[in-house]
PASEBA-1860 file (N, C-alpha, C; in nm, 3 decimals):
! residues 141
1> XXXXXXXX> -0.062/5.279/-0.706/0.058/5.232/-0.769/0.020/5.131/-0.874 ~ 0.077/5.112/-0.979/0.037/5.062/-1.100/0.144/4.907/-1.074 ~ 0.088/4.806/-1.111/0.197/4.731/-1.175/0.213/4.679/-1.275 ~ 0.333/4.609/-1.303/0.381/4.561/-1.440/0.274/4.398/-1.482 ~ 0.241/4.379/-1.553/0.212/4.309/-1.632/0.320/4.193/-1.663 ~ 0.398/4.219/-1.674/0.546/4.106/-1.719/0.603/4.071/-1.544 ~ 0.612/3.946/-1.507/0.652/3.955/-1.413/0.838/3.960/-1.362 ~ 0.865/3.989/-1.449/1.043/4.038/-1.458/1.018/4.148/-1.432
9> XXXXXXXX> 0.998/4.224/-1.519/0.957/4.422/-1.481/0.878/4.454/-1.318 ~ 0.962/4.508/-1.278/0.950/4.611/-1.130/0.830/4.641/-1.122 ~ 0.765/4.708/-1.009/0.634/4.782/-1.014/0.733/4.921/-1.005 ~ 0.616/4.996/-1.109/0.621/5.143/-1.107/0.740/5.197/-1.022 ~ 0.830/5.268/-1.010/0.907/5.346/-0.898/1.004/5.235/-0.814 ~ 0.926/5.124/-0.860/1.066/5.006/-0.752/1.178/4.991/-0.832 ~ 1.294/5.006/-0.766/1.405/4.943/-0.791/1.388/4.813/-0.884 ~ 1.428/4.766/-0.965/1.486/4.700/-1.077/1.531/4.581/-0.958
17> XXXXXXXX> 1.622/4.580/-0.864/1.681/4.492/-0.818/1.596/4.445/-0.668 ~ 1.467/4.512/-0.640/1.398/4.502/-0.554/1.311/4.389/-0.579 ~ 1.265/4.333/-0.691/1.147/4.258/-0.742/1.204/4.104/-0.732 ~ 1.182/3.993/-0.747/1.245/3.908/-0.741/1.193/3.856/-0.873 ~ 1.329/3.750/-0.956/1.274/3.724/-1.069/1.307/3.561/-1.054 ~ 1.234/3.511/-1.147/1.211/3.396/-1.125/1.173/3.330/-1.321 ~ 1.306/3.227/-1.279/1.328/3.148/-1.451/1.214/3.032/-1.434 ~ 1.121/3.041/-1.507/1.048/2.924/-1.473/1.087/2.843/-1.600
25> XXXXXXXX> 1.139/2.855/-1.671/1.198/2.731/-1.808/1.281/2.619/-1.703 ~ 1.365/2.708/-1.579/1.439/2.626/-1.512/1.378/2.539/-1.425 ~ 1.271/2.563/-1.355/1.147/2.577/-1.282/1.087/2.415/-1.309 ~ 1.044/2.464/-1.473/0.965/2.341/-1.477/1.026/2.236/-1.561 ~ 1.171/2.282/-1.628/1.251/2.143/-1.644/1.321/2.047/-1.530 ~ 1.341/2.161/-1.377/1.350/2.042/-1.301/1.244/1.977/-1.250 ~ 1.097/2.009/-1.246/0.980/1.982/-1.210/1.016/1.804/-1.316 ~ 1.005/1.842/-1.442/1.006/1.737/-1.513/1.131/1.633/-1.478
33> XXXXXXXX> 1.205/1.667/-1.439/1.328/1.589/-1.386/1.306/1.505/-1.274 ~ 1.213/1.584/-1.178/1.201/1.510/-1.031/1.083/1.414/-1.052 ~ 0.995/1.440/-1.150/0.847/1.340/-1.146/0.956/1.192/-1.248 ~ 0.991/1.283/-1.351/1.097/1.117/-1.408/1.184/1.054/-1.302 ~ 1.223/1.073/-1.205/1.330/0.994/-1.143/1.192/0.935/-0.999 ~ 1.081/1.031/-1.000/0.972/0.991/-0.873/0.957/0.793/-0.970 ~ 0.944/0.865/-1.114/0.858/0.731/-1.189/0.931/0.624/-1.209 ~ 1.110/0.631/-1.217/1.190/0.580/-1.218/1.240/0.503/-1.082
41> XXXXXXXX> 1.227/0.506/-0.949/1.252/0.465/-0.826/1.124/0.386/-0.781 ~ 0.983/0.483/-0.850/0.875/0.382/-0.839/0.922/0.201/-0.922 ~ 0.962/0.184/-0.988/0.973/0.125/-1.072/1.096/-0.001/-0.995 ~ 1.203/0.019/-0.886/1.288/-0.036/-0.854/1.232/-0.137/-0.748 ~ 1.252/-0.255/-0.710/1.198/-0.343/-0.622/1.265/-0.271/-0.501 ~ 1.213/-0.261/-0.389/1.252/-0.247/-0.211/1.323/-0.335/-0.215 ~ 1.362/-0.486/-0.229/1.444/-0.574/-0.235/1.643/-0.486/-0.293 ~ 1.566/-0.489/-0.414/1.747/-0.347/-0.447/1.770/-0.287/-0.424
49> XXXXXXXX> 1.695/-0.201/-0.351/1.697/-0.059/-0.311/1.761/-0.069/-0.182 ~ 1.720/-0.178/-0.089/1.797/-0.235/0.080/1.912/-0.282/0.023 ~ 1.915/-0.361/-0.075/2.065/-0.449/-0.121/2.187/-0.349/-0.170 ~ 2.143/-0.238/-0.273/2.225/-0.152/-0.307/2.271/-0.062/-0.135 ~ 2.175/-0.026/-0.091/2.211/0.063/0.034/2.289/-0.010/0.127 ~ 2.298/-0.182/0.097/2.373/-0.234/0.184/2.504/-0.252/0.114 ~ 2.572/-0.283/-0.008/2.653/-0.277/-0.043/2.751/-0.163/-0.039 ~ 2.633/-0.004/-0.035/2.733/0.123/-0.038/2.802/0.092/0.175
57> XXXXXXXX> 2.730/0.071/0.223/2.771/0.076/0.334/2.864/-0.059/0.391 ~ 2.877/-0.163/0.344/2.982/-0.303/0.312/3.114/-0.186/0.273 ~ 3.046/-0.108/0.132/3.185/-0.118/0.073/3.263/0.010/0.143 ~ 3.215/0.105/0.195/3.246/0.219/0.305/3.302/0.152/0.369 ~ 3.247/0.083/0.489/3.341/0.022/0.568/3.447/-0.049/0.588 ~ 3.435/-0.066/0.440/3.575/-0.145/0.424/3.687/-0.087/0.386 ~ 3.645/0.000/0.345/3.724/0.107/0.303/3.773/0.201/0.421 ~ 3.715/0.216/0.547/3.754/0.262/0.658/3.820/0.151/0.767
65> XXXXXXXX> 3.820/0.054/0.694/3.918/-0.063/0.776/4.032/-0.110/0.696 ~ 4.048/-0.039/0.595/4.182/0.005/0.520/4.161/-0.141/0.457 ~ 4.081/-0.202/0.402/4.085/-0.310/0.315/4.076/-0.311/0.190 ~ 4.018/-0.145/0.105/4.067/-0.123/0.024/4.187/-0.112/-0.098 ~ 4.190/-0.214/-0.183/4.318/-0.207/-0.257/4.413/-0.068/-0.288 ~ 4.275/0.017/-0.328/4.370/0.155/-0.389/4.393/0.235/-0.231 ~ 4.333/0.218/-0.098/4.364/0.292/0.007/4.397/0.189/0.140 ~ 4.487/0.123/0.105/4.516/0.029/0.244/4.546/0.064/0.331
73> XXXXXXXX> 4.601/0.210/0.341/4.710/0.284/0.441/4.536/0.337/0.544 ~ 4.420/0.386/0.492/4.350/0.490/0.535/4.333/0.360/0.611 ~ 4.259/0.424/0.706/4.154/0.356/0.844/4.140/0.427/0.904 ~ 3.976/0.441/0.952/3.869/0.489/1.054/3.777/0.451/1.132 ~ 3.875/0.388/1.233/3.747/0.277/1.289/3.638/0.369/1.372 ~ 3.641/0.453/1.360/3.526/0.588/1.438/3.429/0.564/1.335 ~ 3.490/0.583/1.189/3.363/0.604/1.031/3.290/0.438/1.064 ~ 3.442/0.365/1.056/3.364/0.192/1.062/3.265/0.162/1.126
81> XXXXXXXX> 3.324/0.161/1.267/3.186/0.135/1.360/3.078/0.209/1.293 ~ 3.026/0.266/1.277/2.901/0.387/1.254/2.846/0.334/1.141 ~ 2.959/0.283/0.997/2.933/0.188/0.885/2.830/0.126/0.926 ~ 2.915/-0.014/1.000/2.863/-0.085/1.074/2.768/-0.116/1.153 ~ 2.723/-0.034/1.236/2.654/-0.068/1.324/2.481/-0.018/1.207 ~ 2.504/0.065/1.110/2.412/0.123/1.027/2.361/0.014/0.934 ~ 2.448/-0.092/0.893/2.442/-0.183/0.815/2.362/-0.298/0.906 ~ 2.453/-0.330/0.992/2.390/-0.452/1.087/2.225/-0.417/1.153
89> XXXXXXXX> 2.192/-0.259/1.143/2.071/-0.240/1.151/1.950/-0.211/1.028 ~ 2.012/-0.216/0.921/1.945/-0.209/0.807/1.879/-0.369/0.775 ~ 1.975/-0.451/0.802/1.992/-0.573/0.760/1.962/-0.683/0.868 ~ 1.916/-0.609/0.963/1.806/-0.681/1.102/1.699/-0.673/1.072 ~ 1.633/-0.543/0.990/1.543/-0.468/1.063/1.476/-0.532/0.901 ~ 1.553/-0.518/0.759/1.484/-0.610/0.585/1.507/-0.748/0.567 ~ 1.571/-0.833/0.700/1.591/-0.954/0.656/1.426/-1.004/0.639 ~ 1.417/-1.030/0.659/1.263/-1.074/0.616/1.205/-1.062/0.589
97> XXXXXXXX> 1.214/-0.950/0.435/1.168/-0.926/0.371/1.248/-0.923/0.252 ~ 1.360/-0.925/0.257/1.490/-0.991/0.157/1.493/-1.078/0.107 ~ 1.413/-1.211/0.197/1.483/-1.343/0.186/1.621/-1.404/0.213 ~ 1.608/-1.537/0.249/1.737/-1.577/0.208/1.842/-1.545/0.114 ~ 1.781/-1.581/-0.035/1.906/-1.591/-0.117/1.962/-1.380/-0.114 ~ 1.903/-1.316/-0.053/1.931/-1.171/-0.136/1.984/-1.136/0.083 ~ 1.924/-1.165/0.199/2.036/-1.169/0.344/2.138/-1.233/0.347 ~ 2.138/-1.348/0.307/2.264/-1.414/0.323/2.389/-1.371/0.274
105> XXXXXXXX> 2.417/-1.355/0.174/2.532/-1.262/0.134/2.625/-1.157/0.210 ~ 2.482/-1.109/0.198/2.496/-0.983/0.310/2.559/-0.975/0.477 ~ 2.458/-1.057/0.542/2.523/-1.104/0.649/2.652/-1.180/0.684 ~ 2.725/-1.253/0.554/2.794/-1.303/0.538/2.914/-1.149/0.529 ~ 2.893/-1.105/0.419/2.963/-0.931/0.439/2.970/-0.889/0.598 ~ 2.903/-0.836/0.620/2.840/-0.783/0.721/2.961/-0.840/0.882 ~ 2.914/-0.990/0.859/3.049/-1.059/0.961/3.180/-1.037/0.959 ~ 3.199/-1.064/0.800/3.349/-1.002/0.770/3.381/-0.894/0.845
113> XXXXXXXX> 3.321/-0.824/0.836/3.367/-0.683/0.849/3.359/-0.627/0.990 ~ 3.275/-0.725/1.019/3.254/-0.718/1.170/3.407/-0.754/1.247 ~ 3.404/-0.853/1.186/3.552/-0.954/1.257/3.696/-0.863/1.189 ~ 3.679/-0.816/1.113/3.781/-0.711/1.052/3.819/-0.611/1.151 ~ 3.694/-0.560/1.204/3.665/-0.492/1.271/3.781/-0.490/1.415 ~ 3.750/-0.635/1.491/3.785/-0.699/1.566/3.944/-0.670/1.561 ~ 4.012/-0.767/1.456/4.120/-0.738/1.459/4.238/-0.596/1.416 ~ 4.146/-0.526/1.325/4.217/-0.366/1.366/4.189/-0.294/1.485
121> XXXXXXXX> 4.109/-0.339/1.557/4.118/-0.293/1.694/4.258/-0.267/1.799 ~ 4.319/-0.202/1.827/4.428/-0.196/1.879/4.331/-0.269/2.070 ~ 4.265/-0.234/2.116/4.171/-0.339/2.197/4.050/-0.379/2.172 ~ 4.034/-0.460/2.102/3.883/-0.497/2.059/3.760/-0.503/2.179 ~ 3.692/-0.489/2.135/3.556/-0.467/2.289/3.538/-0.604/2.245 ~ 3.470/-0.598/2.374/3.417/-0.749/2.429/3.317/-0.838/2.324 ~ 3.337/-0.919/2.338/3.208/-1.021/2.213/3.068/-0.980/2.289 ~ 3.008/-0.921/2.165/2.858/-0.877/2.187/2.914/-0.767/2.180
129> XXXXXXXX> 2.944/-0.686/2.226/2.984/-0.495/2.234/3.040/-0.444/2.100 ~ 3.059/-0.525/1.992/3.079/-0.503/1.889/3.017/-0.385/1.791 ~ 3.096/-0.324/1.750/2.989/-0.257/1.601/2.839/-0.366/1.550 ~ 2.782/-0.330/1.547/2.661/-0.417/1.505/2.619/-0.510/1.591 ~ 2.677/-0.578/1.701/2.643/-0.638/1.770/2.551/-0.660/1.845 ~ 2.465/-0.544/1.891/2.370/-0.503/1.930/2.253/-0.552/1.863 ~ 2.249/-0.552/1.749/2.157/-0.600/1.639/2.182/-0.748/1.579 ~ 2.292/-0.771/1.561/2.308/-0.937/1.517/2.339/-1.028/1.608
137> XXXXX> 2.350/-1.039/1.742/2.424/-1.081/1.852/2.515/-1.091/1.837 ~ 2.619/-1.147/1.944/2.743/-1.168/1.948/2.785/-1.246/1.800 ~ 2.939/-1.182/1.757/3.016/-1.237/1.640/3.142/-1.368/1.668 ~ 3.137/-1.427/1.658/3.248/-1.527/1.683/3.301/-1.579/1.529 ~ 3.425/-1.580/1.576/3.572/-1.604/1.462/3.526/-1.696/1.400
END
C-alpha cells in the first residue's frame, strides 16, 4: 500500500474521512500562546498570585452571603462555607510567607466574613466549628 506524501491526503484506497487531519498553524499558534502566558506568570511574585486567589475567594463569598450590592437577595451558605473554609486555608497555610503588611488585610477579610457567616446562619455552629475555623481558631465578635 502506497502512502500519501501530504499529510491531509488519505493513504491509497482509504476513505477521505478515515485519516485524521490535523491544522498545525492552529497547533503552533497556541503552542506560542501557552509558552507567552508560561513567561508571563513566571514573571508574577507568589506574594500576588496567593493575594489575588484570596481576594477571588473574599469576594465569592461574599457574594454567597448576599453582601453583594448588585445581588443582596442571593445567598449560599453551602457555596460560603466551602469559600471559606478554602480561604481560611490558603491564608494559614501563605501567611508566612505574605508577611504582615500583604496577611493582615486579608485575615481581617477573612473574619468578616467569617462573622457574616455567623449571623446569616439561621443556627450558627458553635465557636470554633465555624467555616474556617478549623484553620484560624475560634472567631469571636
Amino acid at each position: 500500500m502506497t502512502t500519501s506524501s501530504h499529510p491531509s491526503q488519505p493513504e491509497s484506497g482509504a476513505h477521505p474521512h478515515d485519516t485524521p487531519r490535523h491544522d498545525t498553524t492552529t497547533h503552533e499558534a497556541g503552542a506560542g500562546d501557552t509558552a507567552a502566558a508560561g513567561r508571563d506568570i513566571a514573571e508574577v511574585p507568589a506574594v500576588e498570585v496567593v493575594s489575588t486567589a484570596s481576594v477571588h475567594l473574599l469576594s465569592a463569598a461574599a457574594v454567597h452571603l448576599g453582601l453583594a450590592e448588585d445581588l443582596p437577595e442571593h445567598r449560599d451558605l453551602d457555596e460560603a462555607r466551602t469559600l471559606i473554609d478554602a480561604l481560611a486555608g490558603l491564608l494559614t497555610a501563605a501567611a508566612p510567607h505574605l508577611g504582615h503588611h500583604h496577611a493582615a488585610p486579608l485575615r481581617d477579610g477573612l473574619k468578616s466574613l467569617q462573622l457574616a457567616f455567623r449571623e446569616a446562619s439561621a443556627i450558627p455552629d458553635a465557636t470554633g466549628e465555624g467555616p474556617g475555623e478549623k484553620f484560624t481558631g475560634p472567631v469571636y465578635g
